[in-house]
SESESE-278371 format. One line per 4 residues: for each residue x, y, z of C-alpha. Coordinates in steps of 0.5 Angstrom, whole numbers, plus 500, padded with zeros to 3 digits. Example, Ala and Ser with C-alpha at 12.3 -4.5 7.8 and 13.67 -1.06 7.14 Angstrom:
<ronus>
525,491,516 | 527,498,514
</ronus>
This chain:
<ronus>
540,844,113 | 540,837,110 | 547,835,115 | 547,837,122
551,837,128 | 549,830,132 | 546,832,139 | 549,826,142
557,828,140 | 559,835,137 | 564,832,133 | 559,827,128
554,830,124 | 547,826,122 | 542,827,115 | 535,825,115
535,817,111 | 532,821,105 | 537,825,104 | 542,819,105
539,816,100 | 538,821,095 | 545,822,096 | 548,814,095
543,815,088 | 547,821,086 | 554,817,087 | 552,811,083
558,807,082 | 563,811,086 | 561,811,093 | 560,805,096
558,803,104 | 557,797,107 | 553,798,114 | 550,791,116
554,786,120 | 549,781,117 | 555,783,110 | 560,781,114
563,773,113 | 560,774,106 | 563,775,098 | 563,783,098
562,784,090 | 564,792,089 | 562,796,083 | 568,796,077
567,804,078 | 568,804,086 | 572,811,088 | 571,811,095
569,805,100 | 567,807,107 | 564,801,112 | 562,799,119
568,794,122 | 566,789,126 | 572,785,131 | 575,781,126
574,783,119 | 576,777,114 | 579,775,108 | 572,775,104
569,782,107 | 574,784,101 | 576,780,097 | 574,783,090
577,789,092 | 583,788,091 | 583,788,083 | 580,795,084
587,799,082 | 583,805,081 | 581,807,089 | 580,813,092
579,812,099 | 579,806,104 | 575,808,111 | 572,805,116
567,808,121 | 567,806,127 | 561,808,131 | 564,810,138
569,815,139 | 573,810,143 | 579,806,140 | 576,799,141
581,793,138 | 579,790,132 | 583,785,128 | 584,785,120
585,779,117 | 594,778,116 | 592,777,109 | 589,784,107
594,789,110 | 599,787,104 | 594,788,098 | 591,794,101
598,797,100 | 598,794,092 | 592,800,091 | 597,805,090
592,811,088 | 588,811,094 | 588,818,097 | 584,817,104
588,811,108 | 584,809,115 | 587,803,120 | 584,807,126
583,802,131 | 585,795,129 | 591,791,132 | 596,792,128
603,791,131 | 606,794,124 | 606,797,118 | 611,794,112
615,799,108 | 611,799,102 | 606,804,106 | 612,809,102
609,808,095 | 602,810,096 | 604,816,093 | 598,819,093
596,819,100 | 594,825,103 | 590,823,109 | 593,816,113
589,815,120 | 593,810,124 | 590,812,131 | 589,806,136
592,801,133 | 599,798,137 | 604,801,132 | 611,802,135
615,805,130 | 613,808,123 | 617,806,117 | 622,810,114
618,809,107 | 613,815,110 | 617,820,108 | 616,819,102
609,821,102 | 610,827,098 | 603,829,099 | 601,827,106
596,832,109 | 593,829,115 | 597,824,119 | 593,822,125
597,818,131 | 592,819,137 | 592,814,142 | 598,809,140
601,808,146 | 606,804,144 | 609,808,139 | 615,810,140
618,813,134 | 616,817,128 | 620,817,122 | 628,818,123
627,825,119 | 620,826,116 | 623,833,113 | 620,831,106
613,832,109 | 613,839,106 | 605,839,105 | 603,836,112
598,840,115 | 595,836,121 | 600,832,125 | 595,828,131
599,826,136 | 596,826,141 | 596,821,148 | 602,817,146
606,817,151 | 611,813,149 | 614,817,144 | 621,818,145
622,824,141 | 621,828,135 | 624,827,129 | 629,831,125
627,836,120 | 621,837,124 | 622,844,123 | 622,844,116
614,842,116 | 612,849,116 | 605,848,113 | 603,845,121
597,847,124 | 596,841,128 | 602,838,132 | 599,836,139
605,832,142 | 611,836,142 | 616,830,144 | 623,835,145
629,830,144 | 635,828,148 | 641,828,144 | 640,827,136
633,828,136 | 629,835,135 | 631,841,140 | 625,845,142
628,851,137 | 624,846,131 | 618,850,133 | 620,857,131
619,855,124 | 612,852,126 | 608,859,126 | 602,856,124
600,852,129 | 593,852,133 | 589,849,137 | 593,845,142
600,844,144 | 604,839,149 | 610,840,150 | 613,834,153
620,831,156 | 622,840,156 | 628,836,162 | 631,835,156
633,842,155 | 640,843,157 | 642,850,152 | 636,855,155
638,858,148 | 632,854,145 | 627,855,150 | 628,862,147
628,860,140 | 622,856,140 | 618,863,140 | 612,861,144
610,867,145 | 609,869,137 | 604,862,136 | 597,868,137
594,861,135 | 595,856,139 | 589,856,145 | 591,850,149
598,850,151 | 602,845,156 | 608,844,159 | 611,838,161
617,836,165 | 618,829,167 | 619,828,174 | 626,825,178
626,820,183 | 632,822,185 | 631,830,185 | 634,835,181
640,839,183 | 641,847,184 | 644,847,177 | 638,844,175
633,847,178 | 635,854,176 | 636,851,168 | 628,850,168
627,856,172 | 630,859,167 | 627,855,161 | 620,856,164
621,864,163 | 623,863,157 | 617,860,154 | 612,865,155
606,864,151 | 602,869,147 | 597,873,149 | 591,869,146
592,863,151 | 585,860,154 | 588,853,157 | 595,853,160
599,847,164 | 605,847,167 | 606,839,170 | 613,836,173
616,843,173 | 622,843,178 | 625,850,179 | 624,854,185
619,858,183 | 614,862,178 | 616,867,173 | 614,873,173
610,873,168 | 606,867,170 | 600,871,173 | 600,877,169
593,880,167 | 594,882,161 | 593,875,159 | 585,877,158
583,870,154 | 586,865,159 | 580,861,163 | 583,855,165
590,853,170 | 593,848,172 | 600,847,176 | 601,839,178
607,836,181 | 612,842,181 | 614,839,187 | 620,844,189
616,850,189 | 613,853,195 | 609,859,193 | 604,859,187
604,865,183 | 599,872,183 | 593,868,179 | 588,871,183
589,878,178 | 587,874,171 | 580,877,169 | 579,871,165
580,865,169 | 575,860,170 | 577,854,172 | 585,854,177
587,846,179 | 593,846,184 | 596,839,185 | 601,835,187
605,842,190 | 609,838,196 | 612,844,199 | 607,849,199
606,852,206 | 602,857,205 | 597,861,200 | 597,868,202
596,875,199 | 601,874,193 | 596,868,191 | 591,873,190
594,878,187 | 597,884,190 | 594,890,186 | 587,886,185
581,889,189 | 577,883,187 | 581,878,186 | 579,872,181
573,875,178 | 570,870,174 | 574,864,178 | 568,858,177
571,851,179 | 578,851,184 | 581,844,185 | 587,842,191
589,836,191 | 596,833,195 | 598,839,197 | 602,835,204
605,841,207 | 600,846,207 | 598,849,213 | 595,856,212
590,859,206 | 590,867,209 | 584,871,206 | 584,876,202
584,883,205 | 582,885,212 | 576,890,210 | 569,887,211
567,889,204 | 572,886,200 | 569,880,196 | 573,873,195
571,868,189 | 564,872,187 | 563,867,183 | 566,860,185
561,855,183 | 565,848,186 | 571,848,191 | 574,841,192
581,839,197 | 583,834,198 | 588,830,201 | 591,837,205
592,833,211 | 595,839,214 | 591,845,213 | 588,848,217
586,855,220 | 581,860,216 | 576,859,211 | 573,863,206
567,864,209 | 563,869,205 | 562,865,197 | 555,866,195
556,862,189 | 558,856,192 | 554,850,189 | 558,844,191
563,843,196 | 568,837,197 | 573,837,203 | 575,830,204
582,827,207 | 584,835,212 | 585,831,219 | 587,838,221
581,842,217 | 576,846,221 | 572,851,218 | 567,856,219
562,859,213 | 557,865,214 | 553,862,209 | 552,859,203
546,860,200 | 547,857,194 | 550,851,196 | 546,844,192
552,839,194 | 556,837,200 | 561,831,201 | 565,832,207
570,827,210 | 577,827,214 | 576,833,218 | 576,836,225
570,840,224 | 565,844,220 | 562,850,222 | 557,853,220
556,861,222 | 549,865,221 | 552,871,218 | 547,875,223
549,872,229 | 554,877,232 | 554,872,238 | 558,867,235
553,862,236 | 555,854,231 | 552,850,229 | 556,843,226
555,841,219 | 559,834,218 | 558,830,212 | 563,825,213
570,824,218 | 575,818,220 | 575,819,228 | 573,825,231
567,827,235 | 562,830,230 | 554,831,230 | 549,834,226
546,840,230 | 540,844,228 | 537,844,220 | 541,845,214
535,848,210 | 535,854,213 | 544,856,212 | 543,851,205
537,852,202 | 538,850,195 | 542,843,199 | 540,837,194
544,832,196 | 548,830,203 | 552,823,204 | 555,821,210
559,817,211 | 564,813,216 | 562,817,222 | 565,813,228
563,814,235 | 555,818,234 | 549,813,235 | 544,819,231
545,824,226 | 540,829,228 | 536,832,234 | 529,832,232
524,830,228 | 523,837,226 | 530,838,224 | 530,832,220
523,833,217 | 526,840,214 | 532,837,212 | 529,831,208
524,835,205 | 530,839,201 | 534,833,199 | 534,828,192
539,824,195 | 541,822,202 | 546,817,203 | 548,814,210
555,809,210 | 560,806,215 | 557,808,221 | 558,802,225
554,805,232 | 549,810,229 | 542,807,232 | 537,812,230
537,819,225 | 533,822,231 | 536,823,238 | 533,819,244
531,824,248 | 526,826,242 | 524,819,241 | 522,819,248
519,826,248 | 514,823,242 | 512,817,246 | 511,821,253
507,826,249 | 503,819,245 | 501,817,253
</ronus>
């Protein structure tokens, strides 16, 4: 196993310095690497015989690091390595670029991460080229020359945040493999004949044109994609025919799928809403799926499909900013799911027994992390079923809410895998839990109240638990040990009107012992951990 998967990033690779060195003596004059910042400002000399060159950038890299390349017509592959993954700018040398477009047999072409503006039309001769890496650089446009790069397998766009367009038709990238897409925001769509390029694996960033560019029934043709796809600016769709022609739901390839509406600041009329309600049901995806979003959605509510169980692999959901629906979908029968995020949903008002799924004895089976985040108009979460034995999230490790200012009414009380919990900015919020025996991290804040329950304790006798509040009364009252055993982290935060957090030492001693951090901030009146009365109770007893 002389190359291994490095331990601090699973997407490099690392061999022993011995293997490395074998393996530069085996290449002789062919491969050559340049690693040393001390080589930088230097006269670089390179072998006659020199196929491939990989190296090391530094921030600017001049005229004199390759100066002797140029009359190497024979290279192969040009490719700087950049040692993090990030897209840290770099500047080449104005004088380079063009030369570099002269050697016309090179097959591997990285720019990735230097700040270049623009690329000249000459790219287009580079005829040989199969593997073209602009990523991170501050292009805005692609010339036109890139169709004719007959035999482009990879073209890799990752983090160009300023392109706004590709080539007006790429229709001659008949052989493209791998088209990377991804985090380029400014896109303004795709390019026509982009159905044509039916050797696509890889097209991350799905950009659906406005008027001339590529409608969504481009993607029929593209049945070997995988991995993931976004689907962005899907308002633009005004013929619901082509949600339907883009057959999303034969691509059994894909894994990560996301849809993408971007939100009207003005609203969307009824006409309008029903479009997307209708073009959302059309684009039902395969049956294989493992990660699925739907963001800026505006139609009125879910299709019927969303929710159905028969989608066995899908472990992640996300909802964002579908601001016009007021119902979430029956999510809780998918077997799979792991991980639900709800945000931005601004006219749910209530998550009752068809959030959970009307035909699941256990609702969500396997859920692990629920997140919701800015949910302004929820005012209710209604448990699951009304038998004692009924379970609800029996393996839900992290809940987080935050920013429901409104909620308020029942908790889930029974979680009993629950290992972090996060409430922060519920004003109305009060809960009432049993127990959470497994809970190790709590962060608490903008609440009326925490109660904690014992779960033999039929009296109904409360303890309350708050970690952090804006104004209301609140106080720690009895040990947290003994209902959270496995608590290791407390913050306290912001408390206004208490001038203590505990009543006795013993009740603090048994919390301390248990804890790795403990954090206490913004309580402008807390004078003491421990109540005066069992300070004083102490020294009377030392008397």
């Amino acid at each position: 196993r002389e190359v291994q998967k490095s331990s601090n990033d699973a997407s490099r690779f690392v061999m022993h310095d011995l293997i490395s060195d074998l393996a530069q003596w085996a290449a002789g004059d062919i491969y050559f690497t340049m690693e040393y910042t001390s080589e930088v400002n230097k006269q670089q000399s390179f072998p006659k015989n020199l196929r491939h060159l990989s190296y090391i950038p530094e921030y600017f890299d001049g005229g004199k690091r390759f100066e002797d390349l140029y009359d190497i017509q024979h290279l192969r592959t040009f490719l700087p390595v950049r040692l993090s993954n990030g897209f840290l700018s770099g500047y080449l040398a104005c004088s380079i670029l063009p030369k570099l477009f002269k050697l016309q047999r090179l097959r591997v072409f990285s720019l990735r991460g230097y700040h270049i503006y623009e690329l000249p039309d000459s790219i287009g001769d580079l005829r040989y080229l199969r593997y073209l890496n602009l990523s991170g650089t501050v292009i805005r446009t692609l010339p036109e020359s890139v169709n004719k790069l007959y035999n482009l397998h990879t073209l890799l766009l990752e983090g160009c945040r300023r392109l706004k367009k590709l080539c007006a038709d790429m229709g001659n990238l008949i052989k493209l493999h791998h088209l990377n897409d991804s985090n380029t925001d400014s896109l303004e769509e795709m390019p026509l004949g982009i159905g044509k390029l039916t050797c696509l694996q890889t097209l991350c960033n799905f950009v659906v044109g406005k008027d001339s560019g590529s409608g969504l029934r481009e993607l029929k043709s593209l049945i070997h994609l995988q991995g993931t796809l976004k689907i962005s600016k899907l308002e633009n769709i005004k013929d619901i025919g082509d949600a339907k022609e883009a057959r999303l739901d034969g691509k059994k390839n894909l894994k990560e799928l996301s849809l993408n509406w971007t939100c009207s600041t003005d609203g969307l009329s009824s006409t309008e809403a029903e479009t997307e309600k209708d073009v959302l049901d059309m684009l039902k995806p395969h049956k294989n799926l493992e990660q699925f979003g739907i963001c800026g959605y505006g139609g009125t509510k879910f299709p019927t499909w969303l929710g159905d169980s028969s989608f066995l692999n899908l472990v992640t959901l996300k909802f964002e900013d579908c601001g016009m629906c007021t119902a979430l979908p029956s999510v809780g029968q998918l077997p799979s799911l792991k991980h639900l995020t709800v945000r931005g949903m601004s006219r749910v008002n209530r998550l009752g027994s068809k959030f959970y799924g009307d035909d699941s004895p256990i609702p969500f089976p396997c859920l692990e992390t629920l997140r919701f985040e800015d949910l302004q108009e929820w005012e209710e979460w209604i448990p699951h079923g009304s038998s004692q034995g009924v379970e609800r999230f029996p393996k839900l490790r992290e809940l987080h809410i935050l920013r429901c200012s409104k909620l308020q009414g029942t908790f889930p009380e029974h979680l009993p895998a629950l290992e972090m919990l996060v409430i922060v900015e519920c004003n109305e919020l009060s809960i009432s839990i049993a127990s959470l025996p497994a809970l190790c991290k709590m962060e608490i804040g903008g609440c009326k109240k925490v109660v904690w329950r014992s779960a033999t304790d039929h009296l109904g006798s409360q303890n309350s638990v708050v970690c952090r509040d804006t104004s209301n009364q609140v106080f720690l009252s009895g040990p947290l040990k003994p209902r959270i055993p496995k608590l290791e982290e407390l913050k306290i935060n912001n408390i206004q009107n208490e001038t203590c957090i505990w009543k006795s030492h013993n009740e603090l001693l048994q919390d301390i012992c248990s804890l790795k951090r403990l954090l206490i901030t913004s309580c402008p009146k807390l004078q003491s951990l421990v109540a005066e009365e069992e300070k004083d109770q102490q020294q009377q007893l030392c008397e």
